[in-house]
C-alpha positions in Angstrom: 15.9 44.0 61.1 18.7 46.5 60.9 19.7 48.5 58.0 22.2 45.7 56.2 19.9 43.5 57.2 17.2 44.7 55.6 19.6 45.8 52.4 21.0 42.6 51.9 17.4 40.5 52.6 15.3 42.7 49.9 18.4 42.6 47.5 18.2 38.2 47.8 15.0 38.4 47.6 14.2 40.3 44.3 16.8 37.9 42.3 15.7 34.7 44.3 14.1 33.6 40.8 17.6 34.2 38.5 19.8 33.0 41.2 17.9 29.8 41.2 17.5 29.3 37.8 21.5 29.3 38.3 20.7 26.0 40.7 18.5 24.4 38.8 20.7 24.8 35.6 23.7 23.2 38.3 21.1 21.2 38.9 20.6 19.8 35.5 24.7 19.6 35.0 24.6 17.5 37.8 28.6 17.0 37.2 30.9 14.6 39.6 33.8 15.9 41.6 36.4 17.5 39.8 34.5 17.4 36.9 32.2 19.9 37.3 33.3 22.0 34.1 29.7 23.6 33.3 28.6 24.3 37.0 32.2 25.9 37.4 32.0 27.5 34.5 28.9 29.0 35.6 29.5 30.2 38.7 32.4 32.1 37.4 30.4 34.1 35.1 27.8 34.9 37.2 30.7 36.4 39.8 32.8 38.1 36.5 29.4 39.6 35.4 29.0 41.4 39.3 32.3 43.0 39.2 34.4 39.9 40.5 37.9 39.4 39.3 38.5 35.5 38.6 41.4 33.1 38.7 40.1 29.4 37.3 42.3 26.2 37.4 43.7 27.0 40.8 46.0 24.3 42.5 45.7 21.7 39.6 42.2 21.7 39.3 40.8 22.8 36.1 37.1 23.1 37.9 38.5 25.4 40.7 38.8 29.2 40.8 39.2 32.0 43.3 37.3 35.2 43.0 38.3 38.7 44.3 36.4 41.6 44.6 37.8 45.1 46.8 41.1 44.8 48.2 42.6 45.4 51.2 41.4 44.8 54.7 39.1 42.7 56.3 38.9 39.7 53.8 36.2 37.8 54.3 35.4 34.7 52.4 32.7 32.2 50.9 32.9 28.6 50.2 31.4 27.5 46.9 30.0 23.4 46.1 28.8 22.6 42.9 29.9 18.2 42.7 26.7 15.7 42.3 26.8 12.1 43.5 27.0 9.0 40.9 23.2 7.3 40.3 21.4 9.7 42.9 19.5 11.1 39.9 15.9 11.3 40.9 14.8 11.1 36.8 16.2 7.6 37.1 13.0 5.7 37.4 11.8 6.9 33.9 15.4 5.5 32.2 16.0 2.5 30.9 19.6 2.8 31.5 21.8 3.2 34.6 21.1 6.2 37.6 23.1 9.1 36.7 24.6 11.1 38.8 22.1 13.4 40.9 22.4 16.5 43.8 21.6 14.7 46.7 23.7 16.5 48.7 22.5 19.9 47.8 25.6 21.5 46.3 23.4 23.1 43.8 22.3 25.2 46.3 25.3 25.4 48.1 27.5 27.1 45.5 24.7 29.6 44.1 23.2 30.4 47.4 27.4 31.4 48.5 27.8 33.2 45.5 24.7 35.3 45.7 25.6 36.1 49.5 29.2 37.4 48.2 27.5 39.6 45.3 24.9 41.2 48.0 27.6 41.7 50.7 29.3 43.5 47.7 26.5 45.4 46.9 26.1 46.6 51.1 29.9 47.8 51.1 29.7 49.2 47.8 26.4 51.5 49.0 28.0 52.6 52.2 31.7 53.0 50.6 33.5 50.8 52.7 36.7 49.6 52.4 37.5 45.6 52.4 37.7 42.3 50.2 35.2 39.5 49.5 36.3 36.5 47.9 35.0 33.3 46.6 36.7 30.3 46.8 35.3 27.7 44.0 35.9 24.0 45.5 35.7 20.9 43.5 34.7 17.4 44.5 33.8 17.7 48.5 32.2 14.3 47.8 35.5 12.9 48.0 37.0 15.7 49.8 39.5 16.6 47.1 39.1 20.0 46.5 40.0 22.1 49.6 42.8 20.1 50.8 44.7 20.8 47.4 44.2 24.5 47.8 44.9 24.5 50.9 48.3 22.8 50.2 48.7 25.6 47.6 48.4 28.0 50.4 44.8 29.9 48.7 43.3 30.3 51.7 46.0 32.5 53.4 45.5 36.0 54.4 41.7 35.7 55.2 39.7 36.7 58.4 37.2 35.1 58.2 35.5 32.3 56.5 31.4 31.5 56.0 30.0 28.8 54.8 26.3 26.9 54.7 24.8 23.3 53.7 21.2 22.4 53.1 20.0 20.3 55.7 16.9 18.4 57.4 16.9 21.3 60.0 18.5 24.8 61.0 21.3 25.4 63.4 24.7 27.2 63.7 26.5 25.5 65.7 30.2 25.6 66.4 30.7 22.1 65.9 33.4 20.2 64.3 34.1 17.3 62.6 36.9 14.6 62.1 39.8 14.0 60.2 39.6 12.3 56.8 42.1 9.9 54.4 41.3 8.5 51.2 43.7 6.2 49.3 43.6 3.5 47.5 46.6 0.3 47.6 46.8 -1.6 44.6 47.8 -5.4 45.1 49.5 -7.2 42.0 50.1 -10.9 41.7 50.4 -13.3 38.9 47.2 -15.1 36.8 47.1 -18.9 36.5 44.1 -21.5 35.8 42.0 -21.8 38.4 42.7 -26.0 37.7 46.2 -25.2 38.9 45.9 -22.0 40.6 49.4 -22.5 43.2 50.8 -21.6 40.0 49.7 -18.2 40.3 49.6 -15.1 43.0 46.3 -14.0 43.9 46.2 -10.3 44.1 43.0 -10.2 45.5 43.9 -12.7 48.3 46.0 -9.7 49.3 43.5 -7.2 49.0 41.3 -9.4 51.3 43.5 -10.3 53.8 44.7 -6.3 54.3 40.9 -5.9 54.7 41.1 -8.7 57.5 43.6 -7.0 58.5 41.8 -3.6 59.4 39.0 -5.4 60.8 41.6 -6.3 63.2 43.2 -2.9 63.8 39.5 -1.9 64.6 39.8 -2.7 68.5 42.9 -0.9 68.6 42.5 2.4 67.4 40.5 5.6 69.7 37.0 5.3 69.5 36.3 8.8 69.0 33.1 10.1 70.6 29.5 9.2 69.7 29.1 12.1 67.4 32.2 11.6 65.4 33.3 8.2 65.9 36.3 7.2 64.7 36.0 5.1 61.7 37.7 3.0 58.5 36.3 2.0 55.6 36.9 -0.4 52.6 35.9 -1.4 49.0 37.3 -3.7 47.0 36.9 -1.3 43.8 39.3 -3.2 41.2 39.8 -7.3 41.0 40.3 -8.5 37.6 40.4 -10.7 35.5 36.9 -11.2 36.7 36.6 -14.9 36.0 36.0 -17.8 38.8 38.8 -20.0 36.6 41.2 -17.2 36.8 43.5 -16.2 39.6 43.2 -12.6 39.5 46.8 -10.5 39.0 45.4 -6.8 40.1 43.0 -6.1 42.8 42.6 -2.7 45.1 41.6 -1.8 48.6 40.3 1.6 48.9 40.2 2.9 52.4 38.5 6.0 53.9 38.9 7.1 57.4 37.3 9.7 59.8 39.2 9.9 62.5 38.9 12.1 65.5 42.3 14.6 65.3 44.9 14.7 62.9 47.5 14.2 64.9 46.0 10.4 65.4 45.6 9.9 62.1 48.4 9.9 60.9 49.4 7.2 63.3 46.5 5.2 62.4 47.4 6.1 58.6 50.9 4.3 59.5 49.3 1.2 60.9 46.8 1.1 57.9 50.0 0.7 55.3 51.3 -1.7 57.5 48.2 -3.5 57.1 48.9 -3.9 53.7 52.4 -4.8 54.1 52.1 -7.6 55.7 49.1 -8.8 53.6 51.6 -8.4 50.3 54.3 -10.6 51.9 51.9 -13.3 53.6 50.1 -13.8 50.3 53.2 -13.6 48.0 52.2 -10.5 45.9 53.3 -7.0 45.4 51.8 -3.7 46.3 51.8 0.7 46.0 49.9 3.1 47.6 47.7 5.7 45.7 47.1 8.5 48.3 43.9 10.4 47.5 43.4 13.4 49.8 43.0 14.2 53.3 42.0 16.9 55.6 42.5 17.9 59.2 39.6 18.0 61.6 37.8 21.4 62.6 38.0 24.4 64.8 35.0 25.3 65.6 34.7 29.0 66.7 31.9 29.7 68.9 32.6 33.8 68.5 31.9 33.8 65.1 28.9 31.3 65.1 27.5 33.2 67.2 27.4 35.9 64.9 25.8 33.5 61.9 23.2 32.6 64.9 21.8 36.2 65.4 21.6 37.1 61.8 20.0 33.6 61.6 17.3 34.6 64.6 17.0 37.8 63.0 16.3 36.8 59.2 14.1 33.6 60.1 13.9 30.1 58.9 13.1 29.3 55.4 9.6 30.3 55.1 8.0 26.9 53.7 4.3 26.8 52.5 1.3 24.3 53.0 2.5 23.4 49.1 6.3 22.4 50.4 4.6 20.6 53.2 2.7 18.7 51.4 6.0 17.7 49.1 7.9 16.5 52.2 4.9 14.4 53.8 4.2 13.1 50.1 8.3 12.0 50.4 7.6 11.3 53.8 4.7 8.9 53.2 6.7 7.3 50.3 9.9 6.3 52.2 7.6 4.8 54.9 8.5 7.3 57.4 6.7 9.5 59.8 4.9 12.0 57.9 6.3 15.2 60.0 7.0 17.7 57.2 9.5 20.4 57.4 11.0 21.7 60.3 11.6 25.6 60.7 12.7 25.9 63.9 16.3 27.7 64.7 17.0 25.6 68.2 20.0 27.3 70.3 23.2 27.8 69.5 25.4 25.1 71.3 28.6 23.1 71.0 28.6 20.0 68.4 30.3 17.4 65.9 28.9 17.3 62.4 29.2 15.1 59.2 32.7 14.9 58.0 33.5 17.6 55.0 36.8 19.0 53.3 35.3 22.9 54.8 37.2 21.6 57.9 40.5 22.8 56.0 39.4 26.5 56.1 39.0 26.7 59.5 42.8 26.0 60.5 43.4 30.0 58.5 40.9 31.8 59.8 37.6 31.9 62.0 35.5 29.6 60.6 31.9 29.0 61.1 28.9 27.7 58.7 25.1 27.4 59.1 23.0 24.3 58.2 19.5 25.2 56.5 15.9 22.8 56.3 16.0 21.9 52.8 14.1 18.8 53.2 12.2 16.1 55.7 14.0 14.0 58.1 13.5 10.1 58.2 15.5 9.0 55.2 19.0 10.3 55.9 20.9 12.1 53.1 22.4 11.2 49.9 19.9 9.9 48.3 17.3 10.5 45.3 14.6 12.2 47.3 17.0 15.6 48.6 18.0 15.8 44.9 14.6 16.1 44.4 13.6 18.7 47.3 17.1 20.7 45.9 15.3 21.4 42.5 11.6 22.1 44.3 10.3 25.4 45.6 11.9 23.9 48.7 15.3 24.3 47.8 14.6 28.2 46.8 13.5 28.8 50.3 16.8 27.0 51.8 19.1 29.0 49.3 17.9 32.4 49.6 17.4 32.0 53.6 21.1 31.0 53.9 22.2 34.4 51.0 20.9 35.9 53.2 22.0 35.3 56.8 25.8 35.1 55.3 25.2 38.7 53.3 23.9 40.0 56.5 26.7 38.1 59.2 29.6 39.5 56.5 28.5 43.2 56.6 28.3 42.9 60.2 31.8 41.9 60.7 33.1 44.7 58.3 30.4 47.0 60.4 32.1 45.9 64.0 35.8 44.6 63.6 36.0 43.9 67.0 33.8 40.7 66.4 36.6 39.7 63.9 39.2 40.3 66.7 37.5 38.1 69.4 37.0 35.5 66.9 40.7 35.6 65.9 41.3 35.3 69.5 39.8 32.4 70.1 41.1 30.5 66.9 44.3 31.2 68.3 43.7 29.6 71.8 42.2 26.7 70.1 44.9 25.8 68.1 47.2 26.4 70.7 50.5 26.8 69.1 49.8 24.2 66.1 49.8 25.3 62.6 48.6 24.1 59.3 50.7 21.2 57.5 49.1 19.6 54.3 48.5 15.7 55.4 48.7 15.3 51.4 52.4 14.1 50.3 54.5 16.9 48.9 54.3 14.3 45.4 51.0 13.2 45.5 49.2 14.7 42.4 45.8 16.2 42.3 43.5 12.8 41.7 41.6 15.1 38.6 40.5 12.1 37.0 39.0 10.7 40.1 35.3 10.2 38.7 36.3 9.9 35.1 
C-alpha cells in the first residue's frame, strides 16, 4: 500500500472495535425510516466529537443532518443509512409478540462504516495540511426512498465533487452501474357504507381500489420493459380497506403503488397513465378519490472514472478478511435456509458496467461524480431483506464488511484530494452523460415530507 493507504487502513483498524460498537448500538435501535431518532442522534455525536460541524433536521426531516468539516475546495462527500425494516428482527423467534423491526438491509453498517471513512479521511488531510471539505450527509428512510429526494429538492447536495458511498452485500464489486427510477404514492378511494343485505345502497371504495389495480395489470403490456437487470416494474398493496366487515360495504380503501422504472423522463409518463388508472376506476365504480404522493427519485449516472478509482483502492486494501469462525456462520445460515452450503465470497471480480437494486443514492449522482462499492457481508442463496443478514450485520461478519469498506472510501477520498485531475475526468464524464439535462425534483413543489411514514 501507499502512504494514505496505509494511514487511513491502520487508523480503521485500531477503532474497528468502538466504531462497531456504534453498529451494534444502531443495531439494537433498529429504528424505521424517518424515525431513526437514536441512530441519528448517534451518528451526530460521534461526527461533533471528531471535529465535525452539524446541522440536524435538514429539509423537513427531524432524523436528517449534514456535517461539515474544512472548507473550501474539493468537497467530497459520504452517504450515511441508519433505517431498519418492519418484523425483520432476528430475536423474533424468542418473542411471543409480533417481529420487530430488524437491519436486514445492513444500514447499521452502512452509516458507521461512512462516518468512520469521513473521520479517517479527516484525519489523512489534517496530517499532511491539506486544504479541502468533507462532509456527511445523514439520510433518513432509504427503505422507502424518502430521504435523499427531499434533500435533494432542498438543494443540500449542491456544490460537491464528488460523492462515495457503500452497501453490505453477498459479494464485492465497484461497478459503475445504475439503477432505475422510483415513485411511491398512495391514492385513497372514498365511497359510501351500506349493509351488505342491501349493499346498491352504498359505494364501495374498495371496488375502486381493485378495479385501479385491474387497471395497472392492464397498463403492464404497455409500458417499456426495461432491461433484464432493471426491469421496469409497478407494484401494488391494498394497505387501507375499512370497515373491515364482510356485511359492510367499505367507504375508504387505498392503492399504494411503487414503481421502478428505467429513466425518469418515462416515468413520469407512466406516472400520468397510473393516475389515470385511478380516474377511471373512481368514475366506473361511483366513488371519489386523491392522490398522496410519497417520494421519488431519478435513475443513476454511473461514472466509470470515479469507480475506477473505488476499484483500485478496493484491489489494493483487500476483501473483508473472513475466518474459518465466519465461515462456519454462513454455512450454518446456509444449511438452515436449505441452500448450498458455499460460505462467504472474498473475491473482488473486475470492474465492469452494470444495473443494481433500486436506492434513493441514485439522487446524488445527478450533482456530482458518483460512485459506491458493494461489500460481502453475508452468504448468497436467500436473497436480502430478511432475518438472517440482520443477523450476519451484528456478527464478526459485519465488522469485517464495515471496516473493509472505511477503509477503501478513506483511502479513494485522499486520493482524489492527492490527484485533482481524477476529480476533473470524472466531472467530465458526468457532464457527457447527462448531456445537457439537469436536476428537477420529480416530488411536487406541495408535497410534504411523509415524516410520519412508519409511525
Amino acid at each position: 500500500m501507499n502512504e494514505e493507504r496505509r494511514f487511513v487502513s491502520d487508523w480503521v483498524e485500531e477503532r474497528a472495535d468502538a466504531f462497531f460498537g456504534y453498529a451494534k448500538s444502531v443495531w439494537e435501535y433498529a429504528e424505521l425510516g424517518c424515525s431513526e431518532f437514536r441512530s441519528s442522534k448517534l451518528m451526530v455525536e460521534v461526527l461533533r466529537e471528531n471535529g465535525f460541524e452539524v446541522r440536524e433536521g435538514v429539509a423537513g426531516m427531524p432524523t436528517a443532518f449534514v456535517a461539515v468539516w474544512g472548507s473550501g475546495n474539493p468537497a467530497i462527500a459520504f452517504s450515511c443509512e441508519y433505517d431498519a425494516l418492519p418484523g425483520l428482527s432476528p430475536d423474533a423467534a424468542e418473542s411471543t409478540g409480533p417481529a420487530g423491526p430488524g437491519h436486514g438491509c445492513g444500514h447499521n453498517l452502512l452509516g458507521v462504516g461512512s462516518v468512520m471513512a469521513a473521520i479517517a479521511a479527516g484525519e489523512w488531510l489534517k496530517l499532511k495540511g491539506i486544504p479541502g471539505k468533507l462532509v456527511v450527509f445523514g439520510t433518513p428512510a432509504e427503505e422507502l426512498c424518502i430521504g435523499k429526494p427531499f434533500m435533494a429538492r432542498e438543494g443540500l447536495f449542491d456544490g460537491m465533487d464528488a460523492i462515495l458511498d457503500w452497501h453490505p452485500w453477498i459479494r464485492n464489486s465497484a461497478d459503475y452501474d445504475t439503477c432505475n427510477a422510483y415513485f411511491n404514492i398512495k391514492y385513497h378511494f372514498h365511497g359510501r357504507n351500506a349493509h351488505g343485505n342491501s349493499p346498491w345502497m352504498g359505494r364501495s371504495a374498495l371496488d375502486g381500489a381493485v378495479l385501479m389495480g385491474h387497471a395497472i395489470e392492464m397498463l403492464r403490456e404497455h409500458i417499456p420493459p426495461g432491461n433484464p437487470g432493471a426491469a421496469n416494474t409497478i407494484n401494488y398493496t391494498f394497505s387501507d380497506v375499512g370497515p373491515c366487515y364482510p356485511s359492510v360495504v367499505p367507504d375508504h380503501s387505498t392503492l399504494w403503488a411503487v414503481g421502478r422504472i428505467t429513466e425518469s423522463e418515462t416515468m413520469e409518463g407512466i406516472m400520468a397513465r397510473v393516475h389515470r388508472c385511478a380516474e377511471g376506476a373512481s368514475i366506473a365504480t361511483g366513488t371519489s378519490w386523491e392522490m398522496e404522493f410519497k417520494t421519488a427519485s431519478h435513475e443513476k449516472i454511473p461514472n466509470r472514472a470515479l469507480s475506477t478509482v473505488l476499484y483500485r483502492n478496493f484491489l489494493e486494501i483487500g476483501g473483508p478478511d473472513f475466518t474459518r469462525e465466519d465461515q462456519d456462520l454462513a454455512r450454518a445460515i446456509q444449511k438452515r435456509m436449505n441452500v448450498p452450503q458455499t460460505g462467504l465470497d472474498n473475491s473482488i471480480p473486475p470492474l465492469r458496467e452494470g444495473a443494481s437494486i433500486l436506492t434513493d443514492n441514485s439522487e446524488y449522482s445527478w450533482f456530482a461524480p458518483f460512485a459506491m462499492i458493494w461489500v460481502a457481508t453475508a452468504p448468497e442463496g436467500f436473497g436480502w431483506h430478511n432475518r438472517e443478514i440482520a443477523e450476519c450485520t451484528r456478527s464478526s461478519i459485519g465488522r469485517k464488511a464495515m471496516t473493509t469498506a472505511a477503509k477503501v472510501l478513506a483511502a479513494s477520498c485522499v486520493e482524489l484530494f492527492r490527484k485533482p485531475e481524477l476529480l476533473s475526468e470524472a466531472k467530465r464524464e458526468l457532464a457527457e452523460r447527462l448531456a445537457g439535462r439537469t436536476y428537477k425534483s420529480l416530488i411536487p413543489d406541495e408535497t410534504p415530507v411523509p415524516v410520519a411514514i412508519n409511525t
